[in-house]
N, C-alpha and C positions, 0 to 999 in steps of 0.2 A: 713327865709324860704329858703330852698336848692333850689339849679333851677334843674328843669328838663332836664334828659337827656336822650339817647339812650344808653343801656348797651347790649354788645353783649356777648354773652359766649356758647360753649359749640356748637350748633348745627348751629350757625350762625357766629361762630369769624372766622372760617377759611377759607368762602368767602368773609365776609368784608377782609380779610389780602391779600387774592388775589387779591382783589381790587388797594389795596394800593401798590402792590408791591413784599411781604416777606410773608414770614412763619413763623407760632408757632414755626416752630424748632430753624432758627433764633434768634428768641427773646431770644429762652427756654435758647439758646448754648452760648450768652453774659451771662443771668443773672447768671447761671451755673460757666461760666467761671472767674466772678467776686468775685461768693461767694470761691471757690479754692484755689483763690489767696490771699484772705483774711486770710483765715483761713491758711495760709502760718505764720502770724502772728503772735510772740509772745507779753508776756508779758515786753520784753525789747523792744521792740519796741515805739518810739513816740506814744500816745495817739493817734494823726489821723490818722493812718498807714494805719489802717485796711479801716477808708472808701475812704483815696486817692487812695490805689491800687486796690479795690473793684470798686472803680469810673472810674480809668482808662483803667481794664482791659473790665469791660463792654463795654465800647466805640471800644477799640479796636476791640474786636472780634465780636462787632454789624458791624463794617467798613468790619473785614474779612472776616464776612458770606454774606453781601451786595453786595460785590464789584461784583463776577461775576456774578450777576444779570444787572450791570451795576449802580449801586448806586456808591456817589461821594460821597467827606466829604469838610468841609469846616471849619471856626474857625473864624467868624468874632468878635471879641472884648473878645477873648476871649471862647466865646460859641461855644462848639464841636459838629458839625452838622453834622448828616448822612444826604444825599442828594438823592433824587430819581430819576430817568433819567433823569426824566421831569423836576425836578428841584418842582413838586406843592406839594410835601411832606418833609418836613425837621422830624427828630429824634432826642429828646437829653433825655437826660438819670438825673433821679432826685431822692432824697431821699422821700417816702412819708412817712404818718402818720399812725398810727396804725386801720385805715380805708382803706388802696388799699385795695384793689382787694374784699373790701365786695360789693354785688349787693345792698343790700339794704343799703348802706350809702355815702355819698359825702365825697373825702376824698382831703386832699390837700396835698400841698411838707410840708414838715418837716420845712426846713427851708424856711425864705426869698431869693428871688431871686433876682439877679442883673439888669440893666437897658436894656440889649440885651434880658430876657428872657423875661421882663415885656412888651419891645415892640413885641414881637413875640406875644404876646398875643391879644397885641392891631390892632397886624396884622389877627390875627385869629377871633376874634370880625369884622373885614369890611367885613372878606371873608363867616363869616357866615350872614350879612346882605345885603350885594350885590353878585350878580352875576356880575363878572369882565371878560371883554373881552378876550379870546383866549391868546392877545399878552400880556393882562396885567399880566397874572398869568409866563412869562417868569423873570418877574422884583424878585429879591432876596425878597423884602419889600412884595410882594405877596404870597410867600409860606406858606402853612400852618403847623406849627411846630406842631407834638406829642410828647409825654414826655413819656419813658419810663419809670415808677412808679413804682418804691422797696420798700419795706419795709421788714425790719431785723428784725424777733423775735427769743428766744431762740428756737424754733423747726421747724420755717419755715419760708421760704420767701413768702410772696405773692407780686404777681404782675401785671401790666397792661401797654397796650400802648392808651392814652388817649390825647384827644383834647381839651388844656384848652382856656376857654375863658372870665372868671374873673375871681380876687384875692380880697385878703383880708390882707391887714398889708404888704405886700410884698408876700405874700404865692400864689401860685394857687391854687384855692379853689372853684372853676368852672368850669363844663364839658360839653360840646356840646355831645362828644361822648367817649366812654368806652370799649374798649376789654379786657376782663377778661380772665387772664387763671390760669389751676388751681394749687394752692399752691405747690412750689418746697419744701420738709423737709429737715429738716438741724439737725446735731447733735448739742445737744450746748457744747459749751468748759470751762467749768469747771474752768479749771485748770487756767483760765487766770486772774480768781479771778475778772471779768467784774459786777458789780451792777444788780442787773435784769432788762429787757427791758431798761438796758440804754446800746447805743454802742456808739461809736465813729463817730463823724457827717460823713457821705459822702459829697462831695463837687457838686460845681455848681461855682458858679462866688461867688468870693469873693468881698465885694461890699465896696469902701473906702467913709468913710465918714468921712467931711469936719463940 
């Protein structure tokens, strides 16, 4: 059974985002900025090419459109964090499955996730069961992480900034809450001779196992 969530879109996502901090445009102008770079991309290119620069330029221009707002960034073990003044919103940026950005479907990351995103989660699980004191929500272990959520088809990205709060196998696969916005189109590239709806994983934490 899916859990229940709250899905914002369309006449309410642009004051839940004032809420938070940032604008649609923000968001629009990483994911924008990621798909560009990608598509920078050939076929000589390393197979992960397309989703590490697609990964990193996101991040990037999430950090550049934040900053004078006064957002901060961080990288604890690895996991690349937008930071909000306050410090009670963290942003990280994730591949999802051919579910983002549907209202009517629960949709997870693509891949499994590393040990830092898994407890961000388990931090976003207390902070929706408790109401935590003023000073506690100053503590890093208090913040509550959204996950910017991609997904790459051949004619469009869709995507969303959402609040996970459980997983499934390593995935996030669990939403408290959902801002939807609407599908960015993309030309598809042909020429690069890519399989249909398969791309090149984007990253997150690459997780070593022992």
């Amino acid at each position: 059974m899916s859990r229940p969530h709250l899905v914002h879109e369309s006449g309410d996502r642009d004051p839940r985002l004032e809420k938070l901090g940032i604008s649609a445009k923000i968001i629009a102008m990483a994911v924008e900025a990621g798909e560009a770079e990608a598509r920078q991309c050939t076929d000589n290119d390393p197979v992960m090419a397309r989703g590490f620069v697609r990964y990193f330029r996101t991040v990037r221009v999430l950090r550049e459109g934040t900053a004078p707002l006064g957002w901060s960034k961080d990288n604890p073990r690895n996991l690349a964090r937008t930071l909000s003044p306050d410090r009670k919103f963290a942003i990280v940026t994730a591949l999802g499955d051919e579910r983002t950005g549907d209202s009517s479907a629960q949709p997870s990351t693509k891949y499994h996730k590393g040990p830092m995103m898994l407890q961000a989660v388990g931090d976003n699980i207390q902070l929706e069961l408790f109401t935590l004191p003023e000073q506690d929500l100053q503590d890093e272990h208090a913040t509550a992480t959204w996950i910017l959520l991609y997904h790459i088809s051949s004619g469009e990205i869709r995507y969303e900034l959402s609040l996970p709060v459980a997983t499934t196998g390593g995935r996030l696969s669990g939403w408290q809450e959902r801002i939807l916005f609407p599908s960015m189109p993309r030309e598809p590239q042909a020429h690069l001779n890519l399989p249909p709806d398969e791309f090149p994983p984007d990253i997150d934490i690459l997780v070593a196992r022992r």
